[in-house]
C-alpha positions in Angstrom: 0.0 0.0 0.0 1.5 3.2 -0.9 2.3 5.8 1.7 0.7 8.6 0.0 -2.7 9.6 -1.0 -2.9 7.6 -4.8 -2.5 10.9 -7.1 -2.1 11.2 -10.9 1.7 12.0 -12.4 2.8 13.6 -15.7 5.9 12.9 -16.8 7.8 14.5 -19.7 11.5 13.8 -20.9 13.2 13.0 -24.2 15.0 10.0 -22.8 12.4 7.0 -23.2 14.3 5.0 -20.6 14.1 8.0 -18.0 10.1 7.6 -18.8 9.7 4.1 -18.1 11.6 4.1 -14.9 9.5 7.1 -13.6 6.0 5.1 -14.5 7.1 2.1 -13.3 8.6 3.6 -9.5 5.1 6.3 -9.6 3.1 3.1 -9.7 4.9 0.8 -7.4 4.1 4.0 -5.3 0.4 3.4 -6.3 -0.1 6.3 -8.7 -1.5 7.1 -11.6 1.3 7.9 -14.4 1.3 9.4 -18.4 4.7 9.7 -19.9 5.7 11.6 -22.8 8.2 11.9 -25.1 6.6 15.2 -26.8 6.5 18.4 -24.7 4.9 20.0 -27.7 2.0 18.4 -26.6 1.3 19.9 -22.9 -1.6 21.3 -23.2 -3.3 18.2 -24.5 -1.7 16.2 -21.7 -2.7 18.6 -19.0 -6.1 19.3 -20.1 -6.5 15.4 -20.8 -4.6 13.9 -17.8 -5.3 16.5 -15.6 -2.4 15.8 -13.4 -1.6 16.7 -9.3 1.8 17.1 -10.0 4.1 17.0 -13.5 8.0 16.2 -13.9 9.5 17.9 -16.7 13.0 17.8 -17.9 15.0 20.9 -18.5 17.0 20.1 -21.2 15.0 18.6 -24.7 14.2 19.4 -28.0 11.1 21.8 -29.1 9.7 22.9 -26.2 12.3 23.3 -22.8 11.4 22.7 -19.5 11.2 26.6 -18.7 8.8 26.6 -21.5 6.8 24.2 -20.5 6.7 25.4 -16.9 5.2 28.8 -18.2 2.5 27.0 -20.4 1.4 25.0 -17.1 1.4 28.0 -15.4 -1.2 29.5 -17.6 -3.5 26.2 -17.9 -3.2 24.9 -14.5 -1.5 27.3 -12.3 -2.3 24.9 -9.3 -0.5 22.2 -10.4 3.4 21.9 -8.9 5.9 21.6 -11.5 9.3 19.8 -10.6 12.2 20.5 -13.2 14.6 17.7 -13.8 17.9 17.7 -15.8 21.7 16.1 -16.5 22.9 20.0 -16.6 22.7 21.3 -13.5 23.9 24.9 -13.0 23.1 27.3 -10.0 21.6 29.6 -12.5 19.5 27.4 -14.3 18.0 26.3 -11.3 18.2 29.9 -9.9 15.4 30.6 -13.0 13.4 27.5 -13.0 12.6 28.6 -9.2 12.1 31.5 -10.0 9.7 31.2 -12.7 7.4 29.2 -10.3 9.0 26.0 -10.5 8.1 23.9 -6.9 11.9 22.0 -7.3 14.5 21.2 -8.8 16.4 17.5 -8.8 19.3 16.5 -11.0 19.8 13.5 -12.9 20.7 10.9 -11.8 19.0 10.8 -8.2 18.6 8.2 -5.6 14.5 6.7 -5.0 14.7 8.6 -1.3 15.3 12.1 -2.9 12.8 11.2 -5.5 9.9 10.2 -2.8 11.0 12.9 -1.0 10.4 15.5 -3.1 7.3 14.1 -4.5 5.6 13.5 -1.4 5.9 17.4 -0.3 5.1 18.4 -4.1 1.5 16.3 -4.2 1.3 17.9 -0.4 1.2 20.9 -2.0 -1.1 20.4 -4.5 -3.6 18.6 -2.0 -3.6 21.9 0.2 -4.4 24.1 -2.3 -7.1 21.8 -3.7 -8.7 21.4 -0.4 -8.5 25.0 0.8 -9.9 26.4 -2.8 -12.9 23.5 -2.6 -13.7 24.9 0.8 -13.7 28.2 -0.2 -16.1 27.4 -2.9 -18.2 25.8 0.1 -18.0 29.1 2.1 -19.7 30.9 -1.1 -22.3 28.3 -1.2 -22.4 28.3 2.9 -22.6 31.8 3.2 -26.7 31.8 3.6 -27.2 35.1 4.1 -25.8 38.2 5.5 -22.3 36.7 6.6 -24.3 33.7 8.4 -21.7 31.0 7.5 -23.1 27.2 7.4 -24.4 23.7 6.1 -24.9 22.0 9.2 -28.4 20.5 10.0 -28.6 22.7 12.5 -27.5 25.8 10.7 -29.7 25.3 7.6 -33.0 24.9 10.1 -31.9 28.8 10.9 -31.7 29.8 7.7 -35.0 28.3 6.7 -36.1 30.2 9.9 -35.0 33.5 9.3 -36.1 33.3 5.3 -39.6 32.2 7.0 -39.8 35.2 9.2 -37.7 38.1 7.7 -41.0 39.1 5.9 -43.6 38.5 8.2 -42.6 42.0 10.3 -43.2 39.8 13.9 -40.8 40.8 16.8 -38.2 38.0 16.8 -36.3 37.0 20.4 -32.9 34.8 19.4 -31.1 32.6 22.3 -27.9 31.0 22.3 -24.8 31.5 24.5 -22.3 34.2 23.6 -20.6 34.1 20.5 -23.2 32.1 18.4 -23.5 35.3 15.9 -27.0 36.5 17.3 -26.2 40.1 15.9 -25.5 38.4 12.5 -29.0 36.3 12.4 -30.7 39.8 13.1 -29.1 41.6 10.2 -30.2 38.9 8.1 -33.6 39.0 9.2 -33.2 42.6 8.7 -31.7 42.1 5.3 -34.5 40.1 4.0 -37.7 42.0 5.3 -39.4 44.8 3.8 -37.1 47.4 5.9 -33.9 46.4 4.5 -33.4 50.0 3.0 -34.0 51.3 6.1 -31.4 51.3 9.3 -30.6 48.7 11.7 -30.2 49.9 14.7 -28.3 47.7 17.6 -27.5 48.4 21.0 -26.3 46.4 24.2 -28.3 46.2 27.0 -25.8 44.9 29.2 -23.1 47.5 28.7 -25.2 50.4 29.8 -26.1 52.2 33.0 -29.6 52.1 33.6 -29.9 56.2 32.8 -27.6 55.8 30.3 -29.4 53.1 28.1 -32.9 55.0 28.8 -31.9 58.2 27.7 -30.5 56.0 24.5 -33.6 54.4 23.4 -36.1 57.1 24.7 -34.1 60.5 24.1 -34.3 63.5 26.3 -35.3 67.1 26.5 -32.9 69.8 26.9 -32.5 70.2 30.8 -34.2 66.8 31.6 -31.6 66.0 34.0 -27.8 67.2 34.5 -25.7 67.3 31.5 -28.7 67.0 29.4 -27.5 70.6 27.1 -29.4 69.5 24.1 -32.4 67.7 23.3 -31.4 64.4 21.7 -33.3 61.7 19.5 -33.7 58.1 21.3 -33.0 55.0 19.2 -36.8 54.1 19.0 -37.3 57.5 16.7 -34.0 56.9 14.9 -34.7 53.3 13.6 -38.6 54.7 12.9 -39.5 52.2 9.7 -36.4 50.5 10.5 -35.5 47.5 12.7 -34.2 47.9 16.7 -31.7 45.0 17.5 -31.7 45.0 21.3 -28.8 42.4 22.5 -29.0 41.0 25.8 -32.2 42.4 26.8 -32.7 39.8 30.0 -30.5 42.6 31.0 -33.3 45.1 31.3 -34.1 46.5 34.9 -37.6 47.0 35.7 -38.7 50.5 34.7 -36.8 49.9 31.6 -39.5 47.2 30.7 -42.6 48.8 31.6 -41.5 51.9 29.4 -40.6 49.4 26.7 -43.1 47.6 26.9 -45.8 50.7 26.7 -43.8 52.1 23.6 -44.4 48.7 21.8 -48.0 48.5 22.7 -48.7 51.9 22.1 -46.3 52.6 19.0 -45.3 55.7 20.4 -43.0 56.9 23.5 -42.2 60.5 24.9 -38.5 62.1 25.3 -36.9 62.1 29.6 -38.3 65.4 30.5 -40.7 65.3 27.1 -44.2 65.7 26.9 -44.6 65.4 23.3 -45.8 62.0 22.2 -43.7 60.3 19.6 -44.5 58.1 17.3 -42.8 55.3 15.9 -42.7 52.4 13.4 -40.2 49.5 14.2 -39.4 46.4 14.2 -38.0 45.0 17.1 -35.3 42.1 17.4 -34.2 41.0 20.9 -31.4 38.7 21.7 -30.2 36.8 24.7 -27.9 34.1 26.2 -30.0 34.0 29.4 -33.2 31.7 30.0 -35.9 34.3 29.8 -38.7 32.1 30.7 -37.1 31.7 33.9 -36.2 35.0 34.4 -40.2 36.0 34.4 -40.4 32.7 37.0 -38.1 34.3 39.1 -39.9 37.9 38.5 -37.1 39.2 37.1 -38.7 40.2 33.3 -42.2 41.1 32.9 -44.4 38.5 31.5 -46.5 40.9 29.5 -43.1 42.4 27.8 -41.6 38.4 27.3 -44.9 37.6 25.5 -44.6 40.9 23.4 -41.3 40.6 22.8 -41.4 36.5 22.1 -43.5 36.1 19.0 -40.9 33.8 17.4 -38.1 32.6 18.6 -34.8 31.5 17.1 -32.4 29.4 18.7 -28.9 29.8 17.6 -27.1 26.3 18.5 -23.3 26.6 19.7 -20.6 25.4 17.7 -19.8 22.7 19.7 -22.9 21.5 18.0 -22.0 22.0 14.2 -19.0 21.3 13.6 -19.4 20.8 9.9 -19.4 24.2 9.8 -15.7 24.6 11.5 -14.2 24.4 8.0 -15.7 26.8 6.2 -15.6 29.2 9.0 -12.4 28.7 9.3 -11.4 29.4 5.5 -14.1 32.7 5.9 -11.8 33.9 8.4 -7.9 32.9 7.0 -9.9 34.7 3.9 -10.3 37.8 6.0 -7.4 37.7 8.2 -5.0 35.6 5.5 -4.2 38.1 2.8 -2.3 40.6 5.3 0.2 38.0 6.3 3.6 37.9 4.5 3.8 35.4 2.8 -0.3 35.5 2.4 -2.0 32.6 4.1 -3.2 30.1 2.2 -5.3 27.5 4.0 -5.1 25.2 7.0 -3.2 22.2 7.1 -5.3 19.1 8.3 -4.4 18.1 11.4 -4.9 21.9 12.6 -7.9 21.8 11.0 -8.7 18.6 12.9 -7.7 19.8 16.3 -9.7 22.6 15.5 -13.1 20.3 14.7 -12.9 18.4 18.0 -12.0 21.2 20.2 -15.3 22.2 22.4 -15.2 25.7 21.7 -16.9 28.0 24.9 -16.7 31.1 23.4 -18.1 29.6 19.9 -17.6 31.1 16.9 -16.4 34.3 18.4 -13.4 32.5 20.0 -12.7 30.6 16.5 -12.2 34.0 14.9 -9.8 35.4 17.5 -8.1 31.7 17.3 -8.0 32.1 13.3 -6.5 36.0 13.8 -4.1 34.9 16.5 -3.0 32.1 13.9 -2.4 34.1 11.0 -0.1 36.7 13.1 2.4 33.8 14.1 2.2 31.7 11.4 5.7 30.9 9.5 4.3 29.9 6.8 1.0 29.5 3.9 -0.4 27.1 5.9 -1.7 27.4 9.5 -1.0 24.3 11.5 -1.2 22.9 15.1 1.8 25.2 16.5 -0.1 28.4 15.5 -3.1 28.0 17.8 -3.1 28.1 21.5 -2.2 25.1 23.9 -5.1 24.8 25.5 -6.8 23.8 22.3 -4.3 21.1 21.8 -5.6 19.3 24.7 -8.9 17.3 25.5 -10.2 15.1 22.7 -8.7 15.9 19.8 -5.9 17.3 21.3 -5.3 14.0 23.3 -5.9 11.9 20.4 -2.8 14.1 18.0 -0.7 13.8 21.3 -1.5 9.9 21.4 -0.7 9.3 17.9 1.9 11.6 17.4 4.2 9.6 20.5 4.7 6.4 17.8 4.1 7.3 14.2 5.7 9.4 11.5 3.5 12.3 9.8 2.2 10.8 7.2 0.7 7.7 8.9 -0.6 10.4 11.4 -2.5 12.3 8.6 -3.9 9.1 7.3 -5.5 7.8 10.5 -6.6 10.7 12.0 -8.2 11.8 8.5 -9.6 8.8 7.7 -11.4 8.1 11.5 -12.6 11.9 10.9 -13.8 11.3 6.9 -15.8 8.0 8.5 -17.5 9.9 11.6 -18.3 12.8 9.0 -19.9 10.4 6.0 -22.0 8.6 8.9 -23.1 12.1 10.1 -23.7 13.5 6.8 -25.9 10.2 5.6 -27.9 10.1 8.7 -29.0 13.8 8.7 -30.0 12.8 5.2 -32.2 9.8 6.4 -30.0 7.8 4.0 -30.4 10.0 0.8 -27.0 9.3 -1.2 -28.3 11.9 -3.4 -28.6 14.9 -0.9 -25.9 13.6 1.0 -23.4 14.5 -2.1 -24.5 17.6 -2.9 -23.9 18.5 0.6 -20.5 17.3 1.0 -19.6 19.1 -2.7 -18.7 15.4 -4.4 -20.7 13.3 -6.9 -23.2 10.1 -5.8 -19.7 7.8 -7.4 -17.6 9.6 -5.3 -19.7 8.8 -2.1 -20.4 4.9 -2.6 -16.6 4.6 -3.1 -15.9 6.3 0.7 -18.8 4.0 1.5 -17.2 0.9 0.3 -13.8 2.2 1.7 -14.9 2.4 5.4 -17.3 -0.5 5.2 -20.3 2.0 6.1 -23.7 -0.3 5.9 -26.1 2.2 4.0 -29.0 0.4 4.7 -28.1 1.1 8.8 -28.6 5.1 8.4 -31.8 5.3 7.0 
């Protein structure tokens, strides 16, 4: 069994022999090999083949391998291209590197050097092609506002808020800190009938009492001491707009009833004021406290809950969806990435691993610090396990890596610890889907041919998962 994921390998060199002692090593290595004797002919074989990784030599007639590297370049810029030749020089080498080329080996060389060089080559290649597909998930993920996901859990919200953006109901949304309840009000926002009006958000919990009720309600001039100006409240500056109020179990008491006559009455008065004002808004509250129990306790009205609580939407922590850990993480390296030097890239698996089975408290807020901490110490275009903090390495997955890592080289490492993951994920992913080979596929971003082969791979009983 080879010790590498099977790939497929161009080769092109004058020398027939050279050829047939590359396809016949590549395979051995269980990989898929074309030789050829004509580099006139790359486009055909690259477009054709469609190779992970292409030899080349240096040195032949018609096209060179400098050549060839630069049409490659053009058709398949993705694709690593490792220069071989009998005439070595520094400065040939010097421009083949320059010119893009991912190495450079000189005839003859030993079968370690060779293994060597093709193992990090196809590494490469297999990061790239990962980290593009999921950001072509996060595009599709992204549905809407920047609401990232295609968990079970996450798609129920999203058929939620699509559901209720229009209806113009007040909307209360629970989940612990972090979840992104701010982000599921803006879409609401987004898709109603006052998205080209303002959204208007404020915290209920960082406010002082005064503070937050001279916000929402406004004041007269001279309603109390440092009041120099009459000012406008929130609830007249999101008029035909929507008012996101986050953590309002925060609320004291005479906050409520004055919210709560506002709502029912559509209209409110400045502190000091005795003009009535009215008002047309939506209203969108959010909170990581249990605000059933909080009326239980008497510490929220009842009457404002039950005004407040026509639907609710329950944001579920990351913990619980962690198929969406991937493309979250690419959304962020794509916002935090392109500032690094070199520009970051992607995630390499087993960070991306550690990263899927950590149990993430502070949710998906914590994952974007983790991601921006990443990026600033990273060393190179991939984040891996060394860029994120220790306490993350520790627990489940972190235990497991730890385990693993004690007794086997990398590359054995990757393989198990992918493949348990790629098992748990294809059993998840088919019984969310009741079965469905069909739905399952388009979810995970591969075709029904694709799936049945993982099936077969890991032994997984369809008929079990539906």
């Amino acid at each position: 069994m080879p010790e590498s994921e099977p790939s497929r390998i161009l080769v092109i060199d004058d020398e027939l022999q050279m050829l047939e002692n590359c396809r016949r090593i590549f395979s051995l290595w269980g990989h898929t090999v074309q030789i050829s004797q004509d580099s006139s002919k790359i486009v055909e074989l690259v477009s054709g083949f469609q190779p992970d990784l292409i030899f080349t030599d240096l040195k032949m007639p018609g096209l060179d391998g400098i050549a060839v590297l630069g049409r490659v370049q053009r058709l398949a810029p993705d694709v690593p291209v490792i220069v071989v030749t009998g005439y070595a020089t520094v400065e040939s080498a010097v421009e083949a590197v320059k010119k893009g080329a991912f190495d450079y080996i000189r005839k003859p060389f030993t079968l370690d050097l060779l293994k060597v060089v093709t193992d990090r080559a196809l590494e490469k290649h297999r990061l790239t092609r990962e980290n593009a597909a999921l950001r072509a998930q996060v595009m599709h993920g992204m549905g809407m506002g920047r609401l990232i996901g295609i968990s079970k859990p996450m798609r129920e919200v999203f058929d939620l808020v699509q559901r209720v953006a229009p209806l113009d109901a007040n909307v209360v949304i629970t989940g612990e800190s972090g979840t992104g309840k701010e982000l599921v009000a803006r879409a609401i926002h987004f898709h109603s009938r006052r998205r080209d009006k303002r959204f208007v958000p404020i915290d209920c919990a960082s406010l002082p009492e005064t503070l937050l009720e001279s916000e929402l309600f406004g004041h007269q001039k001279g309603a109390f001491t440092g009041a120099v100006a009459e000012k406008a409240g929130l609830l007249e500056f999101a008029n035909e707009g929507t008012l996101f109020l986050d953590e309002v179990g925060e609320l004291t008491p005479p906050i409520q009833a004055k919210l709560l006559r506002a709502l029912q009455e559509r209209a409110f008065r400045h502190i000091g004021g005795n003009e009535l004002i009215e008002t047309d808004i939506r209203l969108i509250a959010a909170t990581n406290l249990d605000l059933a129990k909080r009326v239980e306790e008497k510490e929220f009205r009842e009457d404002l809950y039950y005004r407040l609580n026509v639907i609710t939407i329950s944001l579920p922590p990351l913990r619980d969806r962690r198929d969406d850990i991937p493309l979250l993480v690419q959304h962020f390296i794509d916002q935090f990435g392109p500032t690094h030097v070199p520009p970051i890239r992607g995630i390499a698996p087993e960070a991306l691993l550690m990263l899927q089975t950590y149990h993430w408290p502070g949710n998906v807020r914590e994952l974007q610090n983790a991601i921006e901490r990443a990026v600033a110490l990273a060393e190179g275009e991939y984040l891996t396990v060394g860029d994120f903090p220790e306490r993350m390495t520790q627990g489940v997955g972190g235990a497991r890596l730890e385990q693993i890592h004690d007794s086997h080289d990398l590359l054995s490492v990757r393989k198990k610890i992918l493949g348990s993951f790629e098992r748990d994920y294809l059993v998840k992913l088919l019984r969310d889907n009741n079965g469905n080979v069909s739905l399952a596929a388009r979810q995970a971003g591969i075709n029904r041919r694709t799936l049945y082969r993982l099936l077969e791979r890991y032994g997984i009983d369809l008929e079990t998962l539906r």
